[in-house]
FIROBA-937154 format. One record per residue (C-alpha): residue number from 1; residue in one letter; chain; y, x, z. Coordinates in Angstrom, 3 decimals. Layout:
BEGIN
{NUM, 'a', 'A', {Y, X, Z}}
...
//
This chain:
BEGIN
{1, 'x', 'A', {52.640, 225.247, 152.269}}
{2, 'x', 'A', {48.645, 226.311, 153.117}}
{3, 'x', 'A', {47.419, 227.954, 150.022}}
{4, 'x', 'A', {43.689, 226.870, 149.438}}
{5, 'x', 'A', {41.407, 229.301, 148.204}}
{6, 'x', 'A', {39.854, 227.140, 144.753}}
{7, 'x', 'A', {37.224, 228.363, 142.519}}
{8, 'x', 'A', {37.280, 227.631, 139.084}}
{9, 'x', 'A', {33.619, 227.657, 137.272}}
{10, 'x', 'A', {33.229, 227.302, 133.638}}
{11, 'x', 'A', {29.449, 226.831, 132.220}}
{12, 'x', 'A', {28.867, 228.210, 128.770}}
{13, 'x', 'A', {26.498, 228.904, 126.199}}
{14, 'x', 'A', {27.056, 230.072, 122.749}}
{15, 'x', 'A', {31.158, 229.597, 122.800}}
{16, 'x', 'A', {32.856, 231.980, 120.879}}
{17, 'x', 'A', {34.818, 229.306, 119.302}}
{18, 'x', 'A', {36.297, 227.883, 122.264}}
{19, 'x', 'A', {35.958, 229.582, 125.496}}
{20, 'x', 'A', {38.712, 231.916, 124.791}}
{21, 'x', 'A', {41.590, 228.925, 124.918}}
{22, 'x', 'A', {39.467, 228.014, 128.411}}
{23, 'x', 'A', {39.419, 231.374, 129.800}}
{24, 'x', 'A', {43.730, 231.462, 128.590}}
{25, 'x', 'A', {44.277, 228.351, 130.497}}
{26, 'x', 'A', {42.902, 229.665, 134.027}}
{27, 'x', 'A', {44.763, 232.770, 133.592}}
{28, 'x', 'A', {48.049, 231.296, 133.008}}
{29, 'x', 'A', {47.849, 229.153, 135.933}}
{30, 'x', 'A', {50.965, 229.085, 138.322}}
{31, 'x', 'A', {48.579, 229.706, 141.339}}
{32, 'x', 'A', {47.332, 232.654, 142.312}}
{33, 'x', 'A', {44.778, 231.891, 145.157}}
{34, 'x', 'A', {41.649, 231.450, 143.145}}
{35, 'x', 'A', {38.073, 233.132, 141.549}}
{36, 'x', 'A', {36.982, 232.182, 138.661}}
{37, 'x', 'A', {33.374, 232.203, 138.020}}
{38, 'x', 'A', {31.525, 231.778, 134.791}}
{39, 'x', 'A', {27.788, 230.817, 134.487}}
{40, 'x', 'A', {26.928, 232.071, 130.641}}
{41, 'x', 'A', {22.969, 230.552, 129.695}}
{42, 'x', 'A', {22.752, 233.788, 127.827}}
{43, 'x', 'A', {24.680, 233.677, 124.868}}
{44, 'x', 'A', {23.544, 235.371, 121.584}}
{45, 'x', 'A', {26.835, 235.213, 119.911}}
{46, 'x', 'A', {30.112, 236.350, 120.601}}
{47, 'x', 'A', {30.898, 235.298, 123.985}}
{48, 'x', 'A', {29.646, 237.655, 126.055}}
{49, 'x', 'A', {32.030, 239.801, 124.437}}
{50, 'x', 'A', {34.968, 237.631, 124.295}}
{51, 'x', 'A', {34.721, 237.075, 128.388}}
{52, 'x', 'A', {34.483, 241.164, 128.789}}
{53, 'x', 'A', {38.003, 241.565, 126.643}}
{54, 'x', 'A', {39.471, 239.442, 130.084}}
{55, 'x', 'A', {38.086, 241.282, 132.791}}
{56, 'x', 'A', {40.745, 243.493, 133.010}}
{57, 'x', 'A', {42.931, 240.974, 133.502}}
{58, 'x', 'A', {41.392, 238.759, 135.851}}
{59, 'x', 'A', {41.285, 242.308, 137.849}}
{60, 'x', 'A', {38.585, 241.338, 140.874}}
{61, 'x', 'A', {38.970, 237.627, 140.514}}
{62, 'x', 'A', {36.318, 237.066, 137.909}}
{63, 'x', 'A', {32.673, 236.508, 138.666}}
{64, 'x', 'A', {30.102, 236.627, 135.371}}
{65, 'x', 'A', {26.517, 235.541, 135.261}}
{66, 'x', 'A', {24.627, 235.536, 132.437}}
{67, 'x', 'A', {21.099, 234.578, 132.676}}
{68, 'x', 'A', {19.040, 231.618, 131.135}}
{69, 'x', 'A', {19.298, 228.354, 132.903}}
{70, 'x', 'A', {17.675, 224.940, 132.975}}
{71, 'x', 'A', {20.922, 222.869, 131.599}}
{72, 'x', 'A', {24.060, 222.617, 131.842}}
{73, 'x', 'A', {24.354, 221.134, 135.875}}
{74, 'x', 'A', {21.414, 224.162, 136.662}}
{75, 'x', 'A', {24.336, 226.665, 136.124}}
{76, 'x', 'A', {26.973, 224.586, 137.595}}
{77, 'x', 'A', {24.933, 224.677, 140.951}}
{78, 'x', 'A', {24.051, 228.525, 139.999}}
{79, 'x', 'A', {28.417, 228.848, 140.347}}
{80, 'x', 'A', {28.860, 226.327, 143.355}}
{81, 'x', 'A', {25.851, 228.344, 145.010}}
{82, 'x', 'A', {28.108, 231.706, 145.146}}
{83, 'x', 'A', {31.393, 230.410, 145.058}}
{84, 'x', 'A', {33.616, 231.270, 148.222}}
{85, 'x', 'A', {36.603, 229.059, 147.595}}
{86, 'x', 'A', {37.886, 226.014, 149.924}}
{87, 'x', 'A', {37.507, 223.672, 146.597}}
{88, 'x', 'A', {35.766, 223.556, 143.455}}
{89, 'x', 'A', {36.979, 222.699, 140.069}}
{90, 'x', 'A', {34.005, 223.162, 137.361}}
{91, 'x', 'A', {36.108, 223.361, 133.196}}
{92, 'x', 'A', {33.907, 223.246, 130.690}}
{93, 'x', 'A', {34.325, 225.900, 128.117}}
{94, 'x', 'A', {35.356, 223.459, 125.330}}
{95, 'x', 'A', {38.065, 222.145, 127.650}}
{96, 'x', 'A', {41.142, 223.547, 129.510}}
{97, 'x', 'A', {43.750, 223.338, 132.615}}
{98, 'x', 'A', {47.088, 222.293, 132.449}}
{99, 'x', 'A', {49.217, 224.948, 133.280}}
{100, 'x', 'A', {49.895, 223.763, 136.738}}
{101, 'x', 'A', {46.382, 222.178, 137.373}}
{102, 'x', 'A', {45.727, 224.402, 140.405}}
{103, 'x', 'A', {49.184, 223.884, 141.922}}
{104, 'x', 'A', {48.840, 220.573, 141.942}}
{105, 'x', 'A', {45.652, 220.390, 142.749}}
{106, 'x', 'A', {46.196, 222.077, 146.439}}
{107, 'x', 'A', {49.337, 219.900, 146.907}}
{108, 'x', 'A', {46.783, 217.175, 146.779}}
{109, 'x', 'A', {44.283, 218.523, 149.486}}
{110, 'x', 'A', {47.105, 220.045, 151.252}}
{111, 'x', 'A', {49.473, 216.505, 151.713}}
{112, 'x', 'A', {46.151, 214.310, 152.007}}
{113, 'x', 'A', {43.783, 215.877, 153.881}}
{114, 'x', 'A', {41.064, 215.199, 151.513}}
{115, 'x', 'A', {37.371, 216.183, 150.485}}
{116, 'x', 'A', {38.293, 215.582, 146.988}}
{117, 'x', 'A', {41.315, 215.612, 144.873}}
{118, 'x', 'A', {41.455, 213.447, 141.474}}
{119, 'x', 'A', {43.782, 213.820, 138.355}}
{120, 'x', 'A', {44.725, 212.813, 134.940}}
{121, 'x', 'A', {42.640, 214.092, 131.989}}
{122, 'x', 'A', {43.972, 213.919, 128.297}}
{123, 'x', 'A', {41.579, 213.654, 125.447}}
{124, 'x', 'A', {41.570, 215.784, 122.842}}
{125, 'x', 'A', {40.653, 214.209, 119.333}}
{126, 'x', 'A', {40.617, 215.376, 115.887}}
{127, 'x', 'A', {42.402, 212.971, 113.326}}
{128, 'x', 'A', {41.870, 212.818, 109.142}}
{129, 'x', 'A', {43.531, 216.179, 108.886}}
{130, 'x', 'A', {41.455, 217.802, 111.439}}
{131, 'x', 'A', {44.666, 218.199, 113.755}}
{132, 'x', 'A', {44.411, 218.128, 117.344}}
{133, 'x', 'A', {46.310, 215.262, 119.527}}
{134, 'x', 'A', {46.053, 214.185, 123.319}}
{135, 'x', 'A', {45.925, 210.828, 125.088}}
{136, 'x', 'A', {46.181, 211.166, 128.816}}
{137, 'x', 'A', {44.055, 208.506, 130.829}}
{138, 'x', 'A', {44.957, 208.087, 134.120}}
{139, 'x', 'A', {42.326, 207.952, 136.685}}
{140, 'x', 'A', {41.642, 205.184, 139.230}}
{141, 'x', 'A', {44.172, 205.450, 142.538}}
{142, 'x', 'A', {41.167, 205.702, 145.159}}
{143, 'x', 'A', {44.166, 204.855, 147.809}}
{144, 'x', 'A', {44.360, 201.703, 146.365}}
{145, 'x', 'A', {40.621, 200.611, 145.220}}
{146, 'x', 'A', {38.690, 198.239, 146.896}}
{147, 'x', 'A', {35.471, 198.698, 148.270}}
{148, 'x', 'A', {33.420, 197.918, 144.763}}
{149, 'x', 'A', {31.621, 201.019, 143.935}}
{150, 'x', 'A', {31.625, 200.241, 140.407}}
{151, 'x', 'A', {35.734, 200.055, 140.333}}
{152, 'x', 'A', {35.824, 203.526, 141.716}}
{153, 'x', 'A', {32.827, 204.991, 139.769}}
{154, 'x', 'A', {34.154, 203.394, 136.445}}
{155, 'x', 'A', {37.436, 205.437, 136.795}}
{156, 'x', 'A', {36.067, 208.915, 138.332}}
{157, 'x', 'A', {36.617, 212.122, 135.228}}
{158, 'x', 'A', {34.399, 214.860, 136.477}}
{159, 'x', 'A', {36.276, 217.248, 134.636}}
{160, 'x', 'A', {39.305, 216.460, 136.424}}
{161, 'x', 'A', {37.881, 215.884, 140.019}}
{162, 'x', 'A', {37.807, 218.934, 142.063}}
{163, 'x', 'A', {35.517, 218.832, 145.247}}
{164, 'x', 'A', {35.828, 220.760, 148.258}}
{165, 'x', 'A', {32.594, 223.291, 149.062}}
{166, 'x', 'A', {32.058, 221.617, 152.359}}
{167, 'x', 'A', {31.393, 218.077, 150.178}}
{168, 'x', 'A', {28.612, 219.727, 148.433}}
{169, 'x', 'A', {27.270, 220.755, 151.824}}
{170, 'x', 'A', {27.082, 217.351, 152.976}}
{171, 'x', 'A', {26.012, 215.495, 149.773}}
{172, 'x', 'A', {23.446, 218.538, 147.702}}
{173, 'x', 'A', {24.167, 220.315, 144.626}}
{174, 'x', 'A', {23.946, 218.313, 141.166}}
{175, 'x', 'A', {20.167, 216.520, 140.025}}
{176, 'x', 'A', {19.372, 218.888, 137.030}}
{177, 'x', 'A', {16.962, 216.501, 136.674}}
{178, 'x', 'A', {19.328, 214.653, 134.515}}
{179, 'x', 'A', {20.741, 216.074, 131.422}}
{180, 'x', 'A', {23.686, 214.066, 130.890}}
{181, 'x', 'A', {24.371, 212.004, 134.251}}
{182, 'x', 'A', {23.932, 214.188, 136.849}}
{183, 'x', 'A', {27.448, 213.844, 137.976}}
{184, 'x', 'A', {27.445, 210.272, 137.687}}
{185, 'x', 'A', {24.755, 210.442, 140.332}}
{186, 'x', 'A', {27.104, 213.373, 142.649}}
{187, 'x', 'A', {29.884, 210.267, 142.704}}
{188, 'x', 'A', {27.333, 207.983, 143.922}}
{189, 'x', 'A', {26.135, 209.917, 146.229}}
{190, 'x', 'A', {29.771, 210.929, 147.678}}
{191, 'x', 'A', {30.985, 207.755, 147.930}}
{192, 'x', 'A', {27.826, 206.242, 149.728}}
{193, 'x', 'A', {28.775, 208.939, 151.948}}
{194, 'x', 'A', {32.271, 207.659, 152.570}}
{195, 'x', 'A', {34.219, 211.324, 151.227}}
{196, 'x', 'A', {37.619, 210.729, 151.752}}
{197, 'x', 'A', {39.359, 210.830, 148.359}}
{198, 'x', 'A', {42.715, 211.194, 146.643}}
{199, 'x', 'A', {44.473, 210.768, 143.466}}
{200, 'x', 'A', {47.245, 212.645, 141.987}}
{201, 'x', 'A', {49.210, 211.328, 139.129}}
{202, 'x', 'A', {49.319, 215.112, 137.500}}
{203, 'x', 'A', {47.376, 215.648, 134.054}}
{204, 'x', 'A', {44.415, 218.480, 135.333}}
{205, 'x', 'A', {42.558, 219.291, 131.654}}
{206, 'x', 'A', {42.309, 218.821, 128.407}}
{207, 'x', 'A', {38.587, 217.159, 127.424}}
{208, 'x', 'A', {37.503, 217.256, 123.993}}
{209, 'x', 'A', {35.569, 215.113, 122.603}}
{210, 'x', 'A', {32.518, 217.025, 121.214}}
{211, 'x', 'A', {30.731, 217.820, 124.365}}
{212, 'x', 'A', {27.626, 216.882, 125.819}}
{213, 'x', 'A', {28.490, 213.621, 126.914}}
{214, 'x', 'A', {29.452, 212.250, 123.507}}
{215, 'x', 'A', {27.104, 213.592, 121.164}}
{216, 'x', 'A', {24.148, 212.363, 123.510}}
{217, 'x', 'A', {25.400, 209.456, 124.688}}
{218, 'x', 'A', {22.268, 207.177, 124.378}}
{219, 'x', 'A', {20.341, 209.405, 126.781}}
{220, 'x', 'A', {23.420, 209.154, 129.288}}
{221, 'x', 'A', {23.101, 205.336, 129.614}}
{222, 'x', 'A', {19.104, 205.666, 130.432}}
{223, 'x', 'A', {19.861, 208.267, 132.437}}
{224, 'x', 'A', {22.929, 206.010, 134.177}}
{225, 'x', 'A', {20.349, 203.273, 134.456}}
{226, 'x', 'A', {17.726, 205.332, 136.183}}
{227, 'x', 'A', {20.251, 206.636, 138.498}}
{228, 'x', 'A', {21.532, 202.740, 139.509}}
{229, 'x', 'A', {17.955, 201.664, 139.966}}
{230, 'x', 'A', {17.356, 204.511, 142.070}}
{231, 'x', 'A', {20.213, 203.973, 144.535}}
{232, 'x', 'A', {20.280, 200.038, 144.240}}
{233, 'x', 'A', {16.679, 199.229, 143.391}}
{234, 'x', 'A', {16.269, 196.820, 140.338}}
{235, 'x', 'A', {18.905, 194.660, 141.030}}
{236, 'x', 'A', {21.470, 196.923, 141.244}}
{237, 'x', 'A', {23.639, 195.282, 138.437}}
{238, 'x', 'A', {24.287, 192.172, 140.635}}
{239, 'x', 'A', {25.046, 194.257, 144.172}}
{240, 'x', 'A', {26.501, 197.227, 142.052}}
{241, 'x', 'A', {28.999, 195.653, 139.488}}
{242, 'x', 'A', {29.323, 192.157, 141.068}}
{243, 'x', 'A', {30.943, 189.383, 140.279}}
{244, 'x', 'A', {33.638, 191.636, 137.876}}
{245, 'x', 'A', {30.801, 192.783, 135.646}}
{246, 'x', 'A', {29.470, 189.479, 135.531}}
{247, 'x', 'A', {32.232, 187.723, 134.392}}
{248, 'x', 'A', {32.662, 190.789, 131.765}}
{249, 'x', 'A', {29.733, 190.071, 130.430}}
{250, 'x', 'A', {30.007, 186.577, 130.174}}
{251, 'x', 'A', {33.501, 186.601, 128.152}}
{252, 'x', 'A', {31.734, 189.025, 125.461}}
{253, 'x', 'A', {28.872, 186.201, 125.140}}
{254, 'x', 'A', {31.189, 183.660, 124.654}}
{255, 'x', 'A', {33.156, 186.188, 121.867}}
{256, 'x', 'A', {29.910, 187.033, 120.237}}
{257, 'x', 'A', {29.165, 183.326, 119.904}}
{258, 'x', 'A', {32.293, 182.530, 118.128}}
{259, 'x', 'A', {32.274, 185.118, 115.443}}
{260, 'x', 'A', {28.752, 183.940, 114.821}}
{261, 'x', 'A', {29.976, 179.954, 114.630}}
{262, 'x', 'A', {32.797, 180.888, 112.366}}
{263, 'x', 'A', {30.465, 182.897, 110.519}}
{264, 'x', 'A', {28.012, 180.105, 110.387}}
{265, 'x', 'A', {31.351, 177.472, 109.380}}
//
């Protein structure tokens, strides 16, 4: 089977507590044809040194920048910019691969001959006793979606999507404009440019849930709404999310008015 060349980029800043399990989970991959790049915003802690102990190991396939940035999609671009690998797959360095992430993942491109390859991600959540446990949420099958761009936008995991370089090419590099959204807005613009996508039912990462995304979630939906304007103008919910968001909203109207009229009773 054609071995694709994919390079793995993890953005951190500050990480000693996590990025070693990241940095673990590329090496013990069961494919060998990669680079891994990390983009470091100029840590002050222990990270620096933490990435150096692995060097060694990685022998020539590890990359390290460390430089201030403007955000966390500047020094995604800063790693998509210099990466030389068929496909991309960006882990955050609070997350991690599946063993077999990269196998699977060029199984995908290989069988499919797609742009862009989609997986399973598992959560990662802390319960009572501060001990770790996974649920896996499967992604949407783009083989089998329909033609709404909110169905397929509503399923896509970023951290679990890995892109080919050529895709970047055609569509541009993240909008570090946005803070929070900016791939959100990538997904938009790949599917308004018809990339040919595929899912695989294999689990890629693990995602916890402390990141970026959760703690500043409020600024995400302005920044989602700014995005959906700009593509779709200011009507975008009714062309964008149609007659299925619609009715969505609707049934929670109807719910919200019944808890208030028993209330009331």
């Amino acid at each position: 089977m054609k071995q694709l060349k994919i390079t793995v980029i993890t953005v951190c800043l500050n990480s000693e507590k996590t990025i070693e399990r990241t940095i673990e989970s590329v090496l013990r991959q069961t494919y060998d044809n990669y680079e891994y790049i990390i983009v470091d915003g100029g840590s002050k802690d222990r990270t620096l040194s933490i990435i150096e102990q692995y060097r060694d190991k990685f022998g020539n396939k590890m990359i390290l920048i460390s430089e201030p940035d403007k955000g966390l999609y500047d020094a995604m671009n800063k790693g998509i910019k210099i990466a030389s690998g068929d496909a991309i797959a960006i882990i955050n360095s609070d997350d991690y691969l599946e063993h077999d992430a990269l196998e699977n993942i060029n199984k995908g491109f290989v069988i499919s001959y797609a742009d862009v390859v989609c997986g399973n991600i598992a959560f990662v959540k802390k319960d009572k006793y501060n001990k770790e446990y996974k649920t896996i949420d499967s992604t949407l099958d783009f083989t089998k979606a329909n033609k709404s761009i909110y169905k397929r936008i509503r399923h896509y995991s970023h951290p679990s999507t890995i892109i080919k370089k050529c895709v970047y090419d055609q569509c541009g590099l993240y909008d570090d404009q946005y803070h929070i959204s900016a791939d959100y807005d990538f997904m938009i613009r790949m599917i308004l440019n018809k990339v040919k996508m595929h899912y695989i039912n294999n689990t890629i990462c693990y995602f916890t849930m402390n990141g970026v995304s959760q703690s500043q979630r409020a600024r995400g939906i302005k920044e989602n709404k700014d995005i959906n304007k700009k593509y779709f103008g200011d009507y975008y919910s009714l062309f964008f999310f149609g007659k299925e968001s619609i009715l969505i909203t609707l049934k929670r109207l109807v719910r919200f008015k019944v808890k208030w009229v028993k209330r009331d009773a």
